[in-house]
Structures are given as C-alpha cells and as structure tokens.
C-alpha positions in Angstrom: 19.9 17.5 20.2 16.5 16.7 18.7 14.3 20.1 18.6 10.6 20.1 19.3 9.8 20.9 15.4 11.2 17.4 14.5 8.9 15.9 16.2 8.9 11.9 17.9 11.5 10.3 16.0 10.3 7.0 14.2 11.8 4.5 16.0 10.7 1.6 13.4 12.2 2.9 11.4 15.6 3.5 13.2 15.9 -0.2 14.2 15.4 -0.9 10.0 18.3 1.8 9.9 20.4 0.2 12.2 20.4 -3.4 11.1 20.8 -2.6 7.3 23.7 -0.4 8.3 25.5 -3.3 9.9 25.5 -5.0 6.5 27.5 -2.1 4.7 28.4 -2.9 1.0 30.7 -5.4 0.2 33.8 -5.0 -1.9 33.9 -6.8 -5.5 36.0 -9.8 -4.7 34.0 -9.9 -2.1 30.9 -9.7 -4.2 32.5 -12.2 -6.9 33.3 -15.1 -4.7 29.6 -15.3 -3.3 28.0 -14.7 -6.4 29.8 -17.7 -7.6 29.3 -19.8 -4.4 24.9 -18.6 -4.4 25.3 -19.7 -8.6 26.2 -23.5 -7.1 24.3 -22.9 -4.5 20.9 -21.3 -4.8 19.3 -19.8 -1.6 22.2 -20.9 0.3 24.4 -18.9 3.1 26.2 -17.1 0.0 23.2 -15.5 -1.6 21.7 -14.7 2.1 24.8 -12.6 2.5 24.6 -11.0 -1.0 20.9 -9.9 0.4 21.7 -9.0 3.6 24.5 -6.2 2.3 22.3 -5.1 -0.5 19.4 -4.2 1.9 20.8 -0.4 1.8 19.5 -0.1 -1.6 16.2 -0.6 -0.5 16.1 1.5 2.5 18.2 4.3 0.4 15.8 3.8 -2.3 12.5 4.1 0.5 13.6 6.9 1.8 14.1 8.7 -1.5 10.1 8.3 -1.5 9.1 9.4 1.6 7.4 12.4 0.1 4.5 10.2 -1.1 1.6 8.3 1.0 3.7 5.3 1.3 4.8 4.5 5.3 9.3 4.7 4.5 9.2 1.1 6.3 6.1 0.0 3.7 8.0 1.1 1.1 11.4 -0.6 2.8 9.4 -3.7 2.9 8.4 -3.7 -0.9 12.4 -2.8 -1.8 13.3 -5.6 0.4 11.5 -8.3 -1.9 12.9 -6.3 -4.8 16.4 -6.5 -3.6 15.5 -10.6 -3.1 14.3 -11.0 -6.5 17.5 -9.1 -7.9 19.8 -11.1 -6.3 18.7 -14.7 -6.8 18.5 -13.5 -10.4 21.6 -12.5 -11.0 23.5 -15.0 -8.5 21.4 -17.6 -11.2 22.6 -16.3 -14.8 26.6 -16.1 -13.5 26.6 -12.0 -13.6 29.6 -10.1 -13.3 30.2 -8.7 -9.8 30.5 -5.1 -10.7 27.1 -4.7 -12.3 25.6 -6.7 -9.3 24.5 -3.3 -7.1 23.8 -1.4 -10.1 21.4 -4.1 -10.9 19.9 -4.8 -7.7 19.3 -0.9 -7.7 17.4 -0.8 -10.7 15.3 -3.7 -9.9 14.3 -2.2 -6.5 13.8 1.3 -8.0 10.9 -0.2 -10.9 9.5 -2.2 -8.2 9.0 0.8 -6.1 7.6 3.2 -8.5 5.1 0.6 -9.7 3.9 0.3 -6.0 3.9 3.6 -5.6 1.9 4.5 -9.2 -0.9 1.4 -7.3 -1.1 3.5 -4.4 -1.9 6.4 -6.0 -4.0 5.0 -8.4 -6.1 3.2 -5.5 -6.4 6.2 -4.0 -7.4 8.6 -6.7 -10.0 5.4 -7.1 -11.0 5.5 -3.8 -11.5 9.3 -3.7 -13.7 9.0 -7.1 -16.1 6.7 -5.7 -16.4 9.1 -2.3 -17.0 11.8 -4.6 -19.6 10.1 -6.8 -21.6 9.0 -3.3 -21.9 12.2 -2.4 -22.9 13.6 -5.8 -25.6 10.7 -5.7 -26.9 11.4 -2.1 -27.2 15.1 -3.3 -29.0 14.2 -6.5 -31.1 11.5 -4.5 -32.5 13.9 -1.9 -32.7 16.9 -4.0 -34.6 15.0 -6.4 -37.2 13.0 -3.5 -38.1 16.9 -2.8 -39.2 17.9 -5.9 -40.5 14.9 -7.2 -42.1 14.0 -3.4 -40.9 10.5 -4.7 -37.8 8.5 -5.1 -35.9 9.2 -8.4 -35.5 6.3 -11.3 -32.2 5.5 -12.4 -33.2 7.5 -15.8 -33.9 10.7 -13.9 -31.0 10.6 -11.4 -28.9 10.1 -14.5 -30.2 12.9 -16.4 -29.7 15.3 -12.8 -26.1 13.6 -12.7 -25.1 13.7 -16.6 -24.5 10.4 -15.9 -24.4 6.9 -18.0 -27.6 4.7 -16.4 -24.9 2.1 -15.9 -22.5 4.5 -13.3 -25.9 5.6 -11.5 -27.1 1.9 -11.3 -23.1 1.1 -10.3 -23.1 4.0 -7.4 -26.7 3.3 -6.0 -26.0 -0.3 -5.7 -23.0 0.2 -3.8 -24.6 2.7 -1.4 -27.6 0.3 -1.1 -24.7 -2.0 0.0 -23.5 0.5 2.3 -26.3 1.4 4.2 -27.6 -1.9 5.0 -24.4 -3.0 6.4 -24.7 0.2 8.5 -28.6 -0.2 9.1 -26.7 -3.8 10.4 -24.5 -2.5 12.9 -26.7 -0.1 14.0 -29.3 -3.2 14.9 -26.6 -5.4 16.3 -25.5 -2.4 18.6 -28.9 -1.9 19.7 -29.4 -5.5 20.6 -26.3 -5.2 22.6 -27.3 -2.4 24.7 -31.0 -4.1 25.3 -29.2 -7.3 26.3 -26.6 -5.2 28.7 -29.9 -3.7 30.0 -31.9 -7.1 30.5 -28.9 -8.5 32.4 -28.9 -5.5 34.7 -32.5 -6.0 35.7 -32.1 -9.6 36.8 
C-alpha cells in the first residue's frame, strides 16, 4: 500500500515501465538470428524487435539518473534514441550476439551523461547570467544615486571589476529585456482600454 510520504505516483512514467517490461531481454540465439536478419535487412521487422527488447537499458539506465534535474521519462526519451543508434550500428557491421546488450548499454550510458553534463552546463549558464543582472541592476542604481546620472560602461565596470565587454554584454541584454517587458506591459494595457471601450457601447 502506497503511504502518503511517497507521494502521487508518476503515472508517465509507469505506462514507460510497463510497455518496456513487456519486451524483456531476449536470449542469444534469439539475439543472433535477428541480428543477422536486421544485417540483410536494415530497419526492418528484425532490427525493430532488437529495439524494442533493448528499451530496458534505457529506462534502467534513466532511472539510475533520477537524482539529477533531468525528468526520468526525458532522460528515457534521450536513452531511447541511444538504444536506436546502438542497434542499427551493430545490426550493420555483423556484431556477435553476446556483446550486443553490453554495447547498446554503453552507447546509451555516454549519450546520457553527455545530456546530462548539457543540462547542467545550461543551467549553471543560465544561473550566471541571472546573477550578473542582478549584480548590474545593483551597480546601475547604486551608481544613478551617487552620480545623480546614469553610469558609463567604464564606470559600471570599474563598480563591477568587470571587462567593458561583459558590462556592455549584460546591459544590452537587460536593455533587451526590459523593452520586451515595457512591450507587454503596453499591449496589456491596450487590452484592458479596449475591454473598457467595448463595455461602454
């Protein structure tokens, strides 16, 4: 019985569970005869079947990783291609049938931690650029006070301890920011004036 701590189960995901379940792993003869039927026959019924019972290594492989930002049925998506890739490879050079799953495991297990190392990466990207904003909006305001002006790029760089370039880099996109806001700001006020006008009448 499911107790309130474990919370709604992820029913996605269960459904991903369930269908690569049916597809349990094949046994080597098995594995041999399709791998020689997909090698005459690429992207046929053979090498569909290979893909369908190596499916588990992506979702074993996805759920391995659930510890990191990546949605378990994002990452089963990503292994899924992995364990695509793998397979019409091998199927295509003639491979022997008991390296097959040990191959299609390491091919989905690089392909994985490279779209996991992105993810973080974009991320630690995305939280640099929130950080700098805020640093500039500090630096901007702090600095309108004092000089009762607004700052140059030279003297909001020499506040920051920044290049010229980063502070020209970080205003611009802020510029960029605020005038798409100033935008939807405008086009939400013409909304409301024209709601209003079409009450009146």
């Amino acid at each position: 019985m499911e107790s309130p701590m474990d919370g709604p189960r992820d029913t996605t995901l269960d459904a991903i569970a369930s269908q690569v379940r049916s597809h349990p792993p094949l046994s080597l003869d098995e594995v041999a005869d399709l791998l020689q039927a997909a090698h005459g026959d690429p992207r046929g019924p053979a090498e569909a079947r290979l893909i369908r019972h190596h499916l588990g290594i992506a979702l074993d492989a996805a759920l391995a990783r659930r510890d990191t930002l990546i949605e378990v049925g994002d990452l089963f998506q990503e292994g899924s291609v992995a364990v695509v890739t793998a397979v019409e490879e091998y199927a295509a050079r003639a491979g022997d049938a008991a390296g097959l799953r040990r191959y299609v495991a390491r091919v989905v297990d690089l392909h994985l931690d490279a779209a996991v190392a992105r993810d973080t990466a974009q991320r630690e990207a995305d939280e640099a650029v929130v950080r700098d904003s805020r640093l500039y909006e500090t630096a901007e305001v702090g600095l309108r006070r004092q000089l009762g002006r607004p700052a140059t790029t030279l003297e909001l760089a020499a506040a920051l301890g920044w290049p010229e370039q980063r502070v020209a880099l970080v205003g611009a996109m802020l510029a960029g920011a605020r005038t798409l806001h100033d935008e939807e700001i405008l086009d939400y006020l013409d909304d409301l004036e024209a709601d209003d006008d079409g009450e009146g009448h």
